[in-house]
LUMLOGU-190912 format. One record per residue: z negated, y negated, x of N, C-alpha, C, O in turn. Coordinates in Angstrom, 2 decimals. Each point is the difference from the previous one (the first is absolute). Layout:
% residues N
      nc3      nc2      nc1     cac3     cac2     cac1      cc3      cc2      cc1      oc3      oc2      oc1
        Z        Y        X        Z        Y        X        Z        Y        X        Z        Y        X
...
***
This chain:
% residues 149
      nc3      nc2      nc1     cac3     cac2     cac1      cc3      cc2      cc1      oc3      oc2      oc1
   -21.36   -52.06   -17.12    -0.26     0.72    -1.21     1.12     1.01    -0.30    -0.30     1.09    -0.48
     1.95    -1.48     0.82     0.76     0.71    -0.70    -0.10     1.45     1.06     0.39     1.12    -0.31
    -1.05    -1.55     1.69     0.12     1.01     0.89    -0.98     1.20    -0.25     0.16     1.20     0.20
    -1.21    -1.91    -0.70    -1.08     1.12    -0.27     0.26     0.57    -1.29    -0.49     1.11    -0.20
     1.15    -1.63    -0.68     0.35     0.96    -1.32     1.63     0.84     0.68     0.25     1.01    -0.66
     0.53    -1.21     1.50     0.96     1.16     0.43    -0.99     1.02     0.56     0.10     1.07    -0.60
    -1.22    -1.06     1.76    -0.26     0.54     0.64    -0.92     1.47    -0.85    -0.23     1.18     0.27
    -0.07    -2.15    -1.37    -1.23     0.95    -1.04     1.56     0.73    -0.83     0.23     1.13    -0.44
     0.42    -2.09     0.49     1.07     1.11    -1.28     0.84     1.07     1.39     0.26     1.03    -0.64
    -0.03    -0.92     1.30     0.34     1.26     1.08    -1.30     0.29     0.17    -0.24     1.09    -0.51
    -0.49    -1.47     0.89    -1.61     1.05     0.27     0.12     1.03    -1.72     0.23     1.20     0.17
    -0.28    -1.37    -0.70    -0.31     0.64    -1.65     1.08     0.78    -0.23    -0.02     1.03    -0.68
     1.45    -1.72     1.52     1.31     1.00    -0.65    -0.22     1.42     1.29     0.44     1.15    -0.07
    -1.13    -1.68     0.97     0.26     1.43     0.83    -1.29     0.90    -0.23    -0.01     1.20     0.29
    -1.08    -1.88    -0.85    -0.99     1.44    -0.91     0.35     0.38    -0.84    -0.45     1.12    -0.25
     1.45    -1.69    -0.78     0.22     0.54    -0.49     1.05     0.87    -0.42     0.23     0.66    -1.01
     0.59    -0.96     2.62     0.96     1.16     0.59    -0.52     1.29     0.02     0.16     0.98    -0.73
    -0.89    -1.23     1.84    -1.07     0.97     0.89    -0.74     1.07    -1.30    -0.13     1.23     0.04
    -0.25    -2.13    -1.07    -0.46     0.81    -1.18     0.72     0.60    -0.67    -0.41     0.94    -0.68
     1.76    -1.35     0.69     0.94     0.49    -1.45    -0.16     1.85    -0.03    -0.22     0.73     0.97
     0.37    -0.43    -2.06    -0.04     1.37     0.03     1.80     0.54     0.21     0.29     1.18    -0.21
     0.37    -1.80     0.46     1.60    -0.02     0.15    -0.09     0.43     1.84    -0.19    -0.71     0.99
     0.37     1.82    -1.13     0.33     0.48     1.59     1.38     0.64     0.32     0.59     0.91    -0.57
    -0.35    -1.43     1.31     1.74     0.10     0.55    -0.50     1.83     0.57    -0.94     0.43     0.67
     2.16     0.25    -1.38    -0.55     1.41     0.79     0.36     0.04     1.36     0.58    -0.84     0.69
    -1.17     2.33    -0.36     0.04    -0.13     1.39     1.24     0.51     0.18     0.53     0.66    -0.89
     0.12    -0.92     2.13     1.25     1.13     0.44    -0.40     0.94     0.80    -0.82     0.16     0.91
     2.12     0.78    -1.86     0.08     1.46     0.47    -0.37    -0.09     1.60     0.00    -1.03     0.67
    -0.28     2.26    -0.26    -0.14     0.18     1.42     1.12     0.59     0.66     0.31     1.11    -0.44
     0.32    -1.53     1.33     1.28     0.87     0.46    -0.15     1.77     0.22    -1.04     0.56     0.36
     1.96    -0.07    -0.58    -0.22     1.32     0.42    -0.89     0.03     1.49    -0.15    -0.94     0.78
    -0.27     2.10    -0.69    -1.33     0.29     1.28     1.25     0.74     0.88     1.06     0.55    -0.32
    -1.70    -0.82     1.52     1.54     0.84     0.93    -0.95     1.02     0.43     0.52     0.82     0.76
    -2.40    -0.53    -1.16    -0.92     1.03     0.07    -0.28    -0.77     1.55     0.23    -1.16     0.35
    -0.80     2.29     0.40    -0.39    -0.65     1.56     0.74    -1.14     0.74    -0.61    -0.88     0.61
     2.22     0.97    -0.71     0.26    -0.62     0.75     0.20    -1.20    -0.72     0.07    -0.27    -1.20
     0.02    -0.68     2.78     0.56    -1.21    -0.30     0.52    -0.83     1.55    -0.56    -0.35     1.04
     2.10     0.30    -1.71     0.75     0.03     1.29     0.37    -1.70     0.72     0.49    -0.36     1.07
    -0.98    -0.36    -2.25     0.19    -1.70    -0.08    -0.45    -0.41     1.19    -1.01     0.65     0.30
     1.33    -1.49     0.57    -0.19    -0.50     1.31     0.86     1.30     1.42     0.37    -0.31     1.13
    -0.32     1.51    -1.70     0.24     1.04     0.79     1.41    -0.27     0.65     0.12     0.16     1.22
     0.64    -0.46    -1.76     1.41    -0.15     0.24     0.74    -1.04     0.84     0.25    -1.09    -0.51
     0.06     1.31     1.52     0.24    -1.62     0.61     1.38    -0.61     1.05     1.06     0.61    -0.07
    -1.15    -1.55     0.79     1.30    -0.17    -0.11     0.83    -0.55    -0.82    -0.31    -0.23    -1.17
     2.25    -0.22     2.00     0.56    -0.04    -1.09     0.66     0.07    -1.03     0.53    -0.86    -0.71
    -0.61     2.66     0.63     0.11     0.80    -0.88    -0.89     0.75    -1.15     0.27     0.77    -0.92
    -1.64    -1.47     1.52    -1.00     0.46    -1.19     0.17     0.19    -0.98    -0.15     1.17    -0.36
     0.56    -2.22    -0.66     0.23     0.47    -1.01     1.08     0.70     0.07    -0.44     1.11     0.32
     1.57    -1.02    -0.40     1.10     0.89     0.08    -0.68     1.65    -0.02     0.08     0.82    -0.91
    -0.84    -0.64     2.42    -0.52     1.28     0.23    -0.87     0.42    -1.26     0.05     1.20    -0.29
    -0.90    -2.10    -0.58    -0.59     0.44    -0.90     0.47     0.25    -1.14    -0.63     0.78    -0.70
     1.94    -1.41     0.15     0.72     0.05    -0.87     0.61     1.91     0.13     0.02     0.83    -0.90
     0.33    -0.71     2.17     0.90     1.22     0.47    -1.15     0.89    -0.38     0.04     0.60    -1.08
    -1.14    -0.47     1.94    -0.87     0.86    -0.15    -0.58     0.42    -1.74    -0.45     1.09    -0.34
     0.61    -2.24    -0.47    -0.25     0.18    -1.59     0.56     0.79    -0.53    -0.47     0.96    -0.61
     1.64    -1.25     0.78     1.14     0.80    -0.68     0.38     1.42     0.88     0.63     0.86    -0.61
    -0.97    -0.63     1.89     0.03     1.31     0.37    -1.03     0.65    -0.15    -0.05     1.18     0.35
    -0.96    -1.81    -0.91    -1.38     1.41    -0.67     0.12    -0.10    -1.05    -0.49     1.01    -0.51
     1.16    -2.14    -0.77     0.15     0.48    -1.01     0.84     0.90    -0.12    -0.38     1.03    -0.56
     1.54    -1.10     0.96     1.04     1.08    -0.01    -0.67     1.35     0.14    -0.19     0.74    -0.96
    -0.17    -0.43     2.32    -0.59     1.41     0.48    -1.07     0.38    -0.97    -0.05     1.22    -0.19
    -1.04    -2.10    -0.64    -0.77     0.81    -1.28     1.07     0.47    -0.77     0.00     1.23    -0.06
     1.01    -1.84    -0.60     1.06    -0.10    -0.73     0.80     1.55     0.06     0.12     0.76    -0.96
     0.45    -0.51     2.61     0.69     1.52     0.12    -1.41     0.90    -0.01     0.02     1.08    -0.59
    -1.10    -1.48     1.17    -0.91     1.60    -0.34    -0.65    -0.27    -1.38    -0.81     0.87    -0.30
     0.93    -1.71    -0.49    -0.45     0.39    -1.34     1.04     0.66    -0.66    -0.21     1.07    -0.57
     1.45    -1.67     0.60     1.01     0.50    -0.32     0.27     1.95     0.20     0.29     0.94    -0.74
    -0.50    -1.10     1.82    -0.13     1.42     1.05    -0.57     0.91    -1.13     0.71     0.72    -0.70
    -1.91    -0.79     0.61    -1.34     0.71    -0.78     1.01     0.05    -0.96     0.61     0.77     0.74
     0.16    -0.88    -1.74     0.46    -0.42    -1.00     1.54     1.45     0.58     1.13    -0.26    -0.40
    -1.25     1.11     0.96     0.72     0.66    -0.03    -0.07     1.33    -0.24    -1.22     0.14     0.08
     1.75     1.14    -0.36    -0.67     0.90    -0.08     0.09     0.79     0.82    -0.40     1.14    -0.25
     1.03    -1.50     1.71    -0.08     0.08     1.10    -0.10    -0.94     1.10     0.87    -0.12     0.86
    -2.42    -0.85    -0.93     0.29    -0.86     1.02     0.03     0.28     1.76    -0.74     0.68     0.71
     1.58    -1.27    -0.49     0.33    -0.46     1.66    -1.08     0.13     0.91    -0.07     0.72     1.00
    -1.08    -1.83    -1.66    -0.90    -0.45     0.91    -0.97     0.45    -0.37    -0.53    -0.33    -1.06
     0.10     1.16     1.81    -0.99     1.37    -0.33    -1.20    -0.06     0.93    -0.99     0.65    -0.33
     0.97    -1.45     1.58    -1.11    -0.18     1.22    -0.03    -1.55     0.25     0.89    -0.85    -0.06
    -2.23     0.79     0.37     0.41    -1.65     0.85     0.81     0.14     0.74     1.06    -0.40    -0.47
    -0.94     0.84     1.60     0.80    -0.01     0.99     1.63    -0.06    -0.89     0.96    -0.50     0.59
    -0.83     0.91    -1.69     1.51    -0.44    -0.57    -0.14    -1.48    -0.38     0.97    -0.75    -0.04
    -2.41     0.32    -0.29     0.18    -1.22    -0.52     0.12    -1.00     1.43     1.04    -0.64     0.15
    -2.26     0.52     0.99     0.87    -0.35     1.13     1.04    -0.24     0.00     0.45    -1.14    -0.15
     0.50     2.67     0.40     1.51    -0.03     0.06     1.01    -0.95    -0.49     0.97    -0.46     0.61
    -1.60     0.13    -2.47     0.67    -0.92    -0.53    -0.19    -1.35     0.35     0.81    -0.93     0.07
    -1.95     0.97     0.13    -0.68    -1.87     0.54     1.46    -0.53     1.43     0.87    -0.86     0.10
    -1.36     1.99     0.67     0.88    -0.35     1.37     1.58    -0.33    -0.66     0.32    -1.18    -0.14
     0.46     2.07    -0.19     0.90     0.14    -0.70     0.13    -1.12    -0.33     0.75    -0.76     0.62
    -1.40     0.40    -1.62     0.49    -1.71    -0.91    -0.20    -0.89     0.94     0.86    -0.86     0.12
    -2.05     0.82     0.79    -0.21    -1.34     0.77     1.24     0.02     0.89     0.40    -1.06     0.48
     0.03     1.87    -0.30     1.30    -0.34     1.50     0.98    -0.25    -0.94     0.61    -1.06     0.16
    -0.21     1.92    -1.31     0.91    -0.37    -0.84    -0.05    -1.84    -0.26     1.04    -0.66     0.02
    -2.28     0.11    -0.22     0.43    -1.04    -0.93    -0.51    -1.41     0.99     0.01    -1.20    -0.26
    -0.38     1.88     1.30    -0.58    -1.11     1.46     1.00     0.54     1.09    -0.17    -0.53     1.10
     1.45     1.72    -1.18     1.25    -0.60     1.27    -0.39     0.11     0.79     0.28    -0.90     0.79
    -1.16     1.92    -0.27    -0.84     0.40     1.15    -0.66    -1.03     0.87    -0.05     0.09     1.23
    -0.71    -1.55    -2.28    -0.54    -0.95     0.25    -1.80     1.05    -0.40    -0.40     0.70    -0.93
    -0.27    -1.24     2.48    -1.60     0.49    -0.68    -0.79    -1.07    -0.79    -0.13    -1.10     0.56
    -0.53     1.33    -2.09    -0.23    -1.05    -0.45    -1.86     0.06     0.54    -0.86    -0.88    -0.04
     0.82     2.29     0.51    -1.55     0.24     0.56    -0.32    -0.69     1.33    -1.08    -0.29     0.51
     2.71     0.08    -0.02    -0.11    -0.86     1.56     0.14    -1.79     0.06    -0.01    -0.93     0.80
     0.14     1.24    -2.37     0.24    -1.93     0.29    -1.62    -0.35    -0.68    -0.67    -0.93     0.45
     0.32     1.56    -1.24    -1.27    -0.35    -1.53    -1.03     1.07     0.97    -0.61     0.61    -0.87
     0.19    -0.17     2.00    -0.87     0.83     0.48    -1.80    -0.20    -1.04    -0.71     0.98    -0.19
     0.45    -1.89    -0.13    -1.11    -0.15    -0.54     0.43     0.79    -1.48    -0.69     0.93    -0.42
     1.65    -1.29    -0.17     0.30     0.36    -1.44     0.32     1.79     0.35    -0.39     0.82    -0.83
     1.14    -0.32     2.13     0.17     1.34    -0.28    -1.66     0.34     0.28    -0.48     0.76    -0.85
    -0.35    -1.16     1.77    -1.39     1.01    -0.15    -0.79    -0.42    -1.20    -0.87     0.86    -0.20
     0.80    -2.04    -0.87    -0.55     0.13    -0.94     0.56     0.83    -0.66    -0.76     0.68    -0.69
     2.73    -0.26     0.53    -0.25     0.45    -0.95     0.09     1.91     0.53     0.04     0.89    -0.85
    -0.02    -0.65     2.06    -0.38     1.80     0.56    -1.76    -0.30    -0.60    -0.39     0.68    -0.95
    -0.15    -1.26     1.31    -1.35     0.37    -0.49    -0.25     0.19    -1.65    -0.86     0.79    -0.38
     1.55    -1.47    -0.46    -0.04    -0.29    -1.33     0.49     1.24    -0.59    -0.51     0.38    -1.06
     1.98     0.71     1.95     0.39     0.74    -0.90    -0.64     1.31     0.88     0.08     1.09    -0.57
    -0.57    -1.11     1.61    -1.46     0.98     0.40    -0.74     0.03    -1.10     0.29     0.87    -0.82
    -1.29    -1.71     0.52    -0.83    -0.36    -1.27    -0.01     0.35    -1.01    -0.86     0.64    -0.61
     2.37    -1.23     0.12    -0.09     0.36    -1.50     1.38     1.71    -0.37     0.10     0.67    -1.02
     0.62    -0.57     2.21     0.86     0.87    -0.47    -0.81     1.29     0.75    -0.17     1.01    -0.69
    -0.26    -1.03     1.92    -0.44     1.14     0.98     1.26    -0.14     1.40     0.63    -1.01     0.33
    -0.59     2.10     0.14     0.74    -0.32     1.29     0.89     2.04     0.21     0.91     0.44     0.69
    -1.69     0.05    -1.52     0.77     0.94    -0.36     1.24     0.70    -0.06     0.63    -0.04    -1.05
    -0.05     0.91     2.38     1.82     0.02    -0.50    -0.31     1.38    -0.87     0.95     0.65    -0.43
    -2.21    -0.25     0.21     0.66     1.53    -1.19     0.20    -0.58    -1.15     0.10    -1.17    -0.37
    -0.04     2.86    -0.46     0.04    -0.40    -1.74    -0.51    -1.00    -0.33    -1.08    -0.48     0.35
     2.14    -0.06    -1.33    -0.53    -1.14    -1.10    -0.93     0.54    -1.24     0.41     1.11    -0.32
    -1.22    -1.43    -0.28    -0.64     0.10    -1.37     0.56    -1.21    -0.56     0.38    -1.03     0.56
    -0.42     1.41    -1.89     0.33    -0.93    -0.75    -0.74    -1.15     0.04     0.58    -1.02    -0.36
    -2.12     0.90     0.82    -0.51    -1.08     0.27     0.36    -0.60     0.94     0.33    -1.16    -0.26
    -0.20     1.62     1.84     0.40    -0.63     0.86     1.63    -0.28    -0.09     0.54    -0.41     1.02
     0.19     0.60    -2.11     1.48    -0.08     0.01    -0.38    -1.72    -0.79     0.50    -0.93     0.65
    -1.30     0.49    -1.92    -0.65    -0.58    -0.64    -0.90    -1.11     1.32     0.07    -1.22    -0.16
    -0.67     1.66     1.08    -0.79    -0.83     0.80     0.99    -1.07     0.76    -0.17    -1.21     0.19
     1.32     2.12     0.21     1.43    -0.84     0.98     0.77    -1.11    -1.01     0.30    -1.13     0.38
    -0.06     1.58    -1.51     0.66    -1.04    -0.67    -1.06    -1.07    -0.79     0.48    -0.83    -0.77
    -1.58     0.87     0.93    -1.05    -0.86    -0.28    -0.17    -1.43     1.06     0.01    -1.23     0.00
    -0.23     2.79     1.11     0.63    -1.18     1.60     0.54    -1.10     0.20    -0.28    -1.15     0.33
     1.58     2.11    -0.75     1.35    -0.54     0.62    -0.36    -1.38    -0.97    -0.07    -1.05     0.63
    -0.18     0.97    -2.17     0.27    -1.15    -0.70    -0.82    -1.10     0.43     0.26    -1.19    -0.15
    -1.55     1.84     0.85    -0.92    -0.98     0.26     0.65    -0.92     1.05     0.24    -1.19    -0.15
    -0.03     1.85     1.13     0.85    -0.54     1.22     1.33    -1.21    -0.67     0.04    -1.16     0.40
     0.91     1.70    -1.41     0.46    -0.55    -0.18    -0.22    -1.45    -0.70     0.62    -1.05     0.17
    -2.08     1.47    -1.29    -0.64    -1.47    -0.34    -0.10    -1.09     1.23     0.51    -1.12     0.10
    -1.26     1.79     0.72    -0.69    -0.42     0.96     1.09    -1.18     0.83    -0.26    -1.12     0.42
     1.27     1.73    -0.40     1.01    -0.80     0.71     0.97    -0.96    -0.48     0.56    -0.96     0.54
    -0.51     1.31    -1.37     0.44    -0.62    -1.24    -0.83    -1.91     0.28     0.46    -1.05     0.44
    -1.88     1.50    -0.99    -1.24    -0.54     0.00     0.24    -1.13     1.28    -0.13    -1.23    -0.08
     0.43     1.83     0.94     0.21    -0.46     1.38     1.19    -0.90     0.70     0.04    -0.63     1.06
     0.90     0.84    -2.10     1.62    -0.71     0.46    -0.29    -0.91    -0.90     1.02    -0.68     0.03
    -1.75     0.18    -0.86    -0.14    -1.15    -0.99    -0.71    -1.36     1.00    -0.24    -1.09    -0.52
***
């Protein structure tokens, strides 16, 4: 008897869980890194490390060409200058380590990703496509971010 009155009092407390109008909200959704997603991409055992590096070197690089735009003579005036800067920082801050030769899956997701969303373009910048690269670059940097966790 005492078993069948526990079993009816949890049967009743979880309808009337299930019913309560008390709903736990939902959680936020993490930022979108947009197309990509670099999670599983990274490997080895430096993966994370490499993804950590790679975060913080595309946040940075949105960082100097937004900055850039922000001059009343900017620098970086063509893709091909923005290239320039990419190479530039990556040897600067990888010690003439390739991070495209250790992460080969992570460098062609992410050449296809900034084909896509930036163009492949070395002329003039427009302000949109100056706007398309540092959109990029942050996504990439979510993305990896996303990925060293």
């Amino acid at each position: 008897m005492f078993r069948d009155f526990l079993a009816a009092a949890l049967l009743a407390a979880a309808i009337v869980a299930a019913l309560s109008p008390w709903q736990q909200a939902p959680t936020p959704a993490p930022p979108s890194a947009g197309d990509l997603d670099l999670r599983g991409q990274f490997v080895g055992p430096d993966a994370s490390a490499d993804a950590a590096t790679l975060s913080a070197l595309c946040d940075e690089l949105a960082a100097c060409i937004e900055l850039d735009a922000m001059r009343d003579a900017p620098r970086l005036r063509t893709g091909a200058s923005i290239e320039d800067l990419r190479v530039a920082a990556r040897e600067a801050r990888m010690r003439g380590a390739s991070l495209g030769a250790r992460q080969p899956k992570v460098r062609d997701a992410v050449k296809a990703f900034l084909d896509s969303k930036a163009g492949s373009s070395g002329g003039p910048l427009s302000p949109e496509q100056r706007s398309a690269w540092v959109s990029a670059f942050r996504d990439i940097a979510r993305a990896a971010a996303d990925a060293s966790k």
